[in-house]
Every structure is written in C-alpha cells, then in structure tokens.
C-alpha positions in Angstrom: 39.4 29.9 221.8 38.2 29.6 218.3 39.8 28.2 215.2 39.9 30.8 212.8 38.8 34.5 212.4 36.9 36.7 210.1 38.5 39.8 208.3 37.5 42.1 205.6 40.6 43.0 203.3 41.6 46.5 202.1 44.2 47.2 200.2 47.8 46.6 200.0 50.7 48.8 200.9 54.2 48.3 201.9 56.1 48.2 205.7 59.6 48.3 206.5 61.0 46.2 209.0 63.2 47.5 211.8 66.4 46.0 209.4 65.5 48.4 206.6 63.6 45.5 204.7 60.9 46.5 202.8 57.8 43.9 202.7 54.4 44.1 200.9 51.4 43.4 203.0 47.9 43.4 203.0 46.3 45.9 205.2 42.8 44.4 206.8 40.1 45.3 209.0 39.9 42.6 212.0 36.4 44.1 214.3 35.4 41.9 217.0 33.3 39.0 216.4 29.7 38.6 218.3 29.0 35.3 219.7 25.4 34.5 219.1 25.3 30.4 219.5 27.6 27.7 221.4 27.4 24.7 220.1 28.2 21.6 222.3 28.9 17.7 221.4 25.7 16.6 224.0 23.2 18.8 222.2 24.4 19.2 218.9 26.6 16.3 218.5 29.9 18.9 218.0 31.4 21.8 220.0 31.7 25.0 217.6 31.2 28.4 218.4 29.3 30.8 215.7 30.1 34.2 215.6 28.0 37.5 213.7 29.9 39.4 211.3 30.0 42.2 209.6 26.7 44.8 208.8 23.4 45.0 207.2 21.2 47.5 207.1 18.0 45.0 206.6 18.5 41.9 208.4 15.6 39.5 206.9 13.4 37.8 209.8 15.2 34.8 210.8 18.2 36.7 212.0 16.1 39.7 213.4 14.2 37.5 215.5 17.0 35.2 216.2 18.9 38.3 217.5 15.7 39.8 219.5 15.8 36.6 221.6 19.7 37.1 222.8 18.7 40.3 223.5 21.8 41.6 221.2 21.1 44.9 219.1 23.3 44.3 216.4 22.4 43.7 212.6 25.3 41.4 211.3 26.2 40.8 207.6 25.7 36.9 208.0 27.3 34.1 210.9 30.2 31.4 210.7 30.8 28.8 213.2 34.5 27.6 214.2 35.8 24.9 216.3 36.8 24.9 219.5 40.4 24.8 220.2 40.9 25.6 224.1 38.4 24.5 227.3 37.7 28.2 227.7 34.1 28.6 226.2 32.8 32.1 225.6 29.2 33.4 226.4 26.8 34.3 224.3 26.6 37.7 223.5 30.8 38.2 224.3 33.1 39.7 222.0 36.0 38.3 220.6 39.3 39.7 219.5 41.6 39.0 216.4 44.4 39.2 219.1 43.0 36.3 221.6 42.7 34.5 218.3 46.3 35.0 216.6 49.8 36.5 217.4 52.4 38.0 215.2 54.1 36.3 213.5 52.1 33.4 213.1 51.5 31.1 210.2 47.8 31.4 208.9 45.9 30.1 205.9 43.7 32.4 204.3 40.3 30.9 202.1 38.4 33.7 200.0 36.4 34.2 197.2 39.0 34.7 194.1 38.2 38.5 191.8 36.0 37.8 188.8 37.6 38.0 185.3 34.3 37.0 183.0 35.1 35.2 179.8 38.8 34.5 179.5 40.7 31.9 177.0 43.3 29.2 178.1 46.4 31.3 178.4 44.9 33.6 180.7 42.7 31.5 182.3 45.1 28.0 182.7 48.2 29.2 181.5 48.6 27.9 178.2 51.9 29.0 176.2 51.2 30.9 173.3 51.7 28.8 169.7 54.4 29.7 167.4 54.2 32.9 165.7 54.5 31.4 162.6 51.1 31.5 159.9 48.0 33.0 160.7 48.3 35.3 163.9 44.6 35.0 164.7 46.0 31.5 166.3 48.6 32.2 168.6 46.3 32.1 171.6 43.8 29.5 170.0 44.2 26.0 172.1 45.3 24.1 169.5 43.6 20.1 169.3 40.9 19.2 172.2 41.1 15.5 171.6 42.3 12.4 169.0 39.7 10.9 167.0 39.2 8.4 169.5 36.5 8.9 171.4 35.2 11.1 168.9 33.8 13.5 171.9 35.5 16.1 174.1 37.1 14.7 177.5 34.7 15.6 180.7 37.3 18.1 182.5 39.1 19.4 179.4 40.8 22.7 179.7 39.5 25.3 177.5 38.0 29.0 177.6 35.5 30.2 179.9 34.5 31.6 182.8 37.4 33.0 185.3 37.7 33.6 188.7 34.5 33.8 191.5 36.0 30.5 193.1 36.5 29.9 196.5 40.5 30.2 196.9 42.8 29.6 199.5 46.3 30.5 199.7 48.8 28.8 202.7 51.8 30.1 204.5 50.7 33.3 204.7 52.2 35.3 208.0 50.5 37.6 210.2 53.0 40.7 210.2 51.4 43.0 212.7 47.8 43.4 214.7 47.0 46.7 215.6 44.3 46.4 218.8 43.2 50.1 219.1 42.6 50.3 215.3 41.4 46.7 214.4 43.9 46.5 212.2 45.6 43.6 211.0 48.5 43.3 208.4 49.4 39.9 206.6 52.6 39.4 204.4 51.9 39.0 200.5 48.2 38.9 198.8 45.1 37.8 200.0 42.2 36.2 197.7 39.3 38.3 196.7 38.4 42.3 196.0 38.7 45.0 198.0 36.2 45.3 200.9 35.5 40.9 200.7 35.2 39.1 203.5 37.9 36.6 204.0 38.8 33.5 207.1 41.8 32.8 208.6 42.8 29.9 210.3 46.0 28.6 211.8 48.1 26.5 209.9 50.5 26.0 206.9 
C-alpha cells in the first residue's frame, strides 16, 4: 500500500485509557483518498501512487478535465503522490483507507504547515532569555549585540526579530491512539503542526 496518508486536523481533547490514564490527543478527520494516477518505474522512471484530497467547489481546468477523462465525478482540494511500499497496486479510481494504511498503535511522523504568529522578537520567536532587569526596562526583551566590530556587517543567518511561524514543520514519534472506520476518525497522541481544519501527512516512522 502507500507510504503515508492525508488528514485534516480538528481539535484536541482528552481520552482515558482502559487503566484510568488520561492522555491528550488530537482528534482528525481521515476520509478516503481517490486514486487518480499510478505511477510506474518503466514509464515514469519511479512507482508512486497519487491520490485526490479534500474539496473545492471550483476546480480550475487542468484538474476538471483531468478528472473528466477518469471518468471520476469528484472535485478534490489538490493531489499528493506517495511511494509504494507493498506489490499490491491499486486502480485508478479506488478508494483508500486510513486503516489499510496504518494501525493503532503505530509510530507515525507527522509534517504540516506550522500557525502563523506575524511579527514576533527573539524571545518568542527563538527563545532568547530575557536580559537582566536592571536599567532601562524598555530592554529586557531587546537582543542585546548582533555582531563584534569585525566584519563590520551583520552575519548572513543571524537570529533576530521577524516573521513567525507559516513553515513547513514536522514533529516525530507521534503515535496513532485510535482509528475510528465508520466515522473517519482518527486520534494521534500529543499536538499536531498547523490550525484547525489544515491539511496535514502522515507517514510511518520515528
């Protein structure tokens, strides 16, 4: 089957486990994926299977007329390929489950698009500890010196204020808790990367 998986997260909430522990997850919404394309190494040089996700009201051309050849009346949000991982090759035009995909209990990395924070300064933005609170207290959260006098210009890379968050993210060692087939519903221990309602991927792996 495929390497990875497509889910849009919702929000978090707590379970208890059948020892009385209580754990925080992240409840998301797993629908089944759309093959539209198989991908194979004699053709394309690489086997990969893309999949349509997701909804838009107004697909633009390309995908409208893509989708009018396969014969598939859907109107996906956009498509992601993923690798191969089994002999079993689905058709086009099949759908695929989060649960022929992933188990419980298993160890997933998940790769999203971190929330947006606009202009933020170094100790919110890299962590910076705060200077003394001795003086003037317009300074505390001030970097402090961005370079010696040699070479008399500020290091490429520096850390300083600026811009925060809206970067792709992705956070390891994550565990699948639960997967809920009738509902589409999948829950994954601790927080996930991005807003409410983003898409996020999956894949196996620590």
């Amino acid at each position: 089957m495929i390497s990875g998986f497509l889910v849009k997260k919702g929000r978090m909430t707590s379970v208890y486990t059948p020892e009385g522990k209580r754990i925080g997850v992240t409840r998301c919404v797993a629908n089944p994926l759309v093959v539209t394309q198989v991908k194979t190494s004699q053709k394309d040089g690489y086997q990969s299977v893309q999949v349509a996700y997701g909804f838009k009201k107004r697909p633009n051309k390309a995908v409208s007329e893509k989708l009018s050849k396969l014969k598939l009346d859907i109107k996906p949000k956009s498509f992601k390929e993923f690798k191969l991982t089994t002999d079993q090759i689905p058709e086009v035009g099949s759908n695929i489950s989060v649960d022929s995909v992933f188990n419980n209990g298993d160890s997933v990395r998940i790769t999203g698009i971190s929330k947006g924070r606009g202009f933020a300064g170094v100790v919110k933005r890299h962590g910076f500890k705060k200077q003394p609170l001795l003086g003037a207290s317009n300074y505390v959260r001030r970097p402090g010196s961005i370079g010696a006098q040699t070479p008399s210009k500020v290091v490429k890379g520096k850390k300083m204020p600026g811009h925060f968050g809206v970067e792709t993210t992705t956070i390891s060692g994550l565990e699948i808790f639960s997967i809920n087939t009738e509902t589409n519903e999948i829950l994954i221990k601790g927080s996930v990367p991005g807003s409410f309602n983003s898409w996020v991927i999956l894949k196996k792996g620590n």
